[in-house]
N, C-alpha and C positions, 0 to 999 in steps of 0.2 A: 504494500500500500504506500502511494507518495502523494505528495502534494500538488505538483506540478504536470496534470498532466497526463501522467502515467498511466499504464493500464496492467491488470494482472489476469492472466487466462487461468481459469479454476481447472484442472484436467481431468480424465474421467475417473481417475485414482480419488483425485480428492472429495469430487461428487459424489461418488459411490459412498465413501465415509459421513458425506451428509446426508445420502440416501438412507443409509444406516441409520442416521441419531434418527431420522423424522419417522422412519417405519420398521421401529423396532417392534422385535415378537413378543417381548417381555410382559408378562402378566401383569404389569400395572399401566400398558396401555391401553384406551378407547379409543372406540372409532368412532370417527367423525359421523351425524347420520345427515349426508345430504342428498338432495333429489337428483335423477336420474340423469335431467337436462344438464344439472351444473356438474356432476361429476363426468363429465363426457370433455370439460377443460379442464387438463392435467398439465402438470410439470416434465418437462424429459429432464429427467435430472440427472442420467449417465452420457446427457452431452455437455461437450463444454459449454463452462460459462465463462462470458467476456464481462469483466467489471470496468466499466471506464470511470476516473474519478475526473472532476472537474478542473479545469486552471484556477481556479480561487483561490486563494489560500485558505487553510483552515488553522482554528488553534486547536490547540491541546485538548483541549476540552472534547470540542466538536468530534474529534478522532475518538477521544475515551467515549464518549456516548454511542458512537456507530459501533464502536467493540462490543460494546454491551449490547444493543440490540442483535448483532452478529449473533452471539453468543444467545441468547433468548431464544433466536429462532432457529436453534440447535435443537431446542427439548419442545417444539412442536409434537403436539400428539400426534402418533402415526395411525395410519389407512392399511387394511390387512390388504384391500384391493389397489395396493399402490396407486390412485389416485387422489389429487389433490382438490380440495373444494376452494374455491376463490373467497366466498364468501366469509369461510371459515378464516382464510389466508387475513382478509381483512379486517374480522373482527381482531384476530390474536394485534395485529400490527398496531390498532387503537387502543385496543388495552395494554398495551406494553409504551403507550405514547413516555417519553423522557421527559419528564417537566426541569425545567432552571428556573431556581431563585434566588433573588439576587440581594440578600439581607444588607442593609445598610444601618451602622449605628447612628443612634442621633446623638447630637448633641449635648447633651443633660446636665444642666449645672449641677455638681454635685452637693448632697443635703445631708446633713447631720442633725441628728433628732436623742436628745439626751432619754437614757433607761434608766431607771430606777434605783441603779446601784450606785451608790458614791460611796469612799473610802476616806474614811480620815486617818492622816499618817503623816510621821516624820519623813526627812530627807535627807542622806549623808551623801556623801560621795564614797569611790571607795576607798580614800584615804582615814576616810570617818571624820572628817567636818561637816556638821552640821549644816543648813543654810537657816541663816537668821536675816532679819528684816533691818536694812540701815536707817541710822537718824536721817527725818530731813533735813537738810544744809543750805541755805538758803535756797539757791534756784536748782539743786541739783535732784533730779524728780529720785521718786523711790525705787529700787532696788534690794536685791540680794546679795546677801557675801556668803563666802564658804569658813568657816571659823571650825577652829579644835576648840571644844567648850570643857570645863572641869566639868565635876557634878556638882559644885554650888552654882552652877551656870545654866541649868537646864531649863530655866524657864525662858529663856529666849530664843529655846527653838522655835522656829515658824513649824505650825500646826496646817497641813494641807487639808481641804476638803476637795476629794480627786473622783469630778463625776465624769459617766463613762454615757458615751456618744454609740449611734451603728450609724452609717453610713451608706449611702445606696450607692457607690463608688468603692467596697470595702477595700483596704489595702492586705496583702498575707501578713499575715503575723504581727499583726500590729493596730494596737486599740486606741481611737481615738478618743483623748481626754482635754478636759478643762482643768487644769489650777490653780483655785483660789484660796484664799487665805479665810480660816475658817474665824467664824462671828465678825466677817469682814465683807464689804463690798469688792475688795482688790483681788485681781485675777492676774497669775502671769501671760505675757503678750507679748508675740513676737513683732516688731514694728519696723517699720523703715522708714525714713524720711529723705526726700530728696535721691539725689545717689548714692549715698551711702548707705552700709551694710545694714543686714537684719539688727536688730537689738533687743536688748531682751530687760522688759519693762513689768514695773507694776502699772496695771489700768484701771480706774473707778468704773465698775458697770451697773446701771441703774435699772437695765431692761431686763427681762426673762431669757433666760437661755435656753429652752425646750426645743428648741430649730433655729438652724444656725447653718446658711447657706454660704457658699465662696463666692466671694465678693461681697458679703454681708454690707449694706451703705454706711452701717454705725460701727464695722470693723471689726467683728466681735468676728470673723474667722481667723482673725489673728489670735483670739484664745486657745486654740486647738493643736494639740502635739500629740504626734502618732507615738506613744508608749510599746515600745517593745520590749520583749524579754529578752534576754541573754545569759545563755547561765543557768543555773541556777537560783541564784540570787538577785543577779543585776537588774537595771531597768535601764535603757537611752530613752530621750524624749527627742522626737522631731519636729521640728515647726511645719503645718500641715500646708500652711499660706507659700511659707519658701524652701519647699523640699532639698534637701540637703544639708541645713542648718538644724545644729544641737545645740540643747543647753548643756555647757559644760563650765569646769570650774577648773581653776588653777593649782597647781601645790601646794604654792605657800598659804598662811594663813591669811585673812582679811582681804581677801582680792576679790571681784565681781565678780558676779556669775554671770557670763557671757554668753550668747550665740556664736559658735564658730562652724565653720565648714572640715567635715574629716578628709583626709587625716590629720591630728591637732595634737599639739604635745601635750594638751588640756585633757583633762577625763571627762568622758561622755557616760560613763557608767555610774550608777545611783544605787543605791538600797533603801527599800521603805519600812520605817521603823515605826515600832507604838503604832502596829495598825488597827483600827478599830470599823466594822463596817456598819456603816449607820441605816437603819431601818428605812423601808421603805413607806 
């Protein structure tokens, strides 16, 4: 078979063989029952056959679907009276019509729609600093630092409230979350201003957060970082708004906790401590 043109002569070796599939003796075939007049137009099917195919081109496709019906009209039921019914010829070729569809995705802004579960829980990194919430300082907005705290120091850990999101977009292995700071309106928020890089902020949010679309117009898909697991233990958070960017923290002590792109000499890895899960 080619594309261009060509022609393939079927010989009477290989008719015979098709002779074969269509009028086999075998107990689970039936005979065709048609009238007298239309069984009187039959097939010679131990003379050659000329296939001529077209100069068109065809694609791939077009070719796989003629195989197929090829092949289908191998296991035509056979005729003990080696004749062929036309009719019969016709109906099998309708019923075996190839349909193509040709699915197209749409479009679909993806939506995140908060479930019932939220977690309140500490946050260290794996160095075991804790994140605590900094003073405000004149114009310098609010933020997180990563601290090593004593035990007369434990009440300034920041306290998460860490609700869980599904998405009609789901990502593998990875749940989308909000974090906000518990008996607080402030959420963390990945933000960007200008050209410059993601950032990684505290934000006052005064709206409900039960659905929460991309491109949200009051910015609130900037709340949402894909939580994965790692480990055993571990957690990364990703910013959902600018894929690729983590919240990560520094070695040393009192440094900010940042958005960076991996790979970062900063740890992306977390552990959630004191967790408690709050009723629905």
């Amino acid at each position: 078979m080619a594309y261009h043109g060509y022609e393939y002569i079927l010989d009477s070796a290989d008719a015979f063989k098709t002779d074969s599939a269509i009028y086999s003796d075998s107990a689970d075939s039936d005979e065709l029952d048609c009238p007298d007049q239309v069984m009187s137009c039959q097939c010679h099917m131990h003379e050659d056959i000329k296939v001529e195919l077209s100069p068109h081109p065809h694609s791939m496709r077009q070719v796989v679907n003629i195989i197929i019906a090829v092949e289908r009209l191998k296991h035509i039921k056979g005729m003990s009276s080696g004749k062929f019914c036309e009719d019969a010829l016709l109906n099998f070729i309708l019923e075996n019509v190839i349909e193509e569809r040709l699915a197209k995705p749409l479009n679909v802004t993806p939506t995140y729609c908060k479930t019932s579960r939220t977690l309140q829980c500490t946050v260290c990194d794996k160095y075991k600093k804790t994140l605590v919430q900094s003073n405000k300082l004149g114009s310098e907005p609010l933020h997180l630092k990563a601290v090593t705290l004593s035990a007369e120091a434990i009440q300034y850990k920041v306290r998460f409230s860490m609700s869980t999101y599904v998405s009609s977009a789901p990502q593998k292995d990875a749940q989308p979350v909000c974090l906000g700071i518990s008996n607080s309106n402030l959420y963390l928020a990945c933000t960007q201003s200008g050209g410059s890089s993601p950032d990684l902020l505290l934000k006052e949010v005064s709206g409900p957060l039960n659905t929460i679309k991309a491109g949200d117009p009051n910015g609130y898909d900037s709340l949402l970082f894909y939580r994965k697991e790692t480990g055993t233990a571990y957690n990364s958070f990703e910013s959902v708004k600018y894929p690729g960017w983590f919240i990560t923290t520094a070695f040393d002590d009192w440094e900010k906790v940042e958005m960076y792109q991996v790979p970062t000499n900063r740890t992306t890895n977390f552990t959630l401590e004191d967790q408690q899960l709050l009723p629905s």
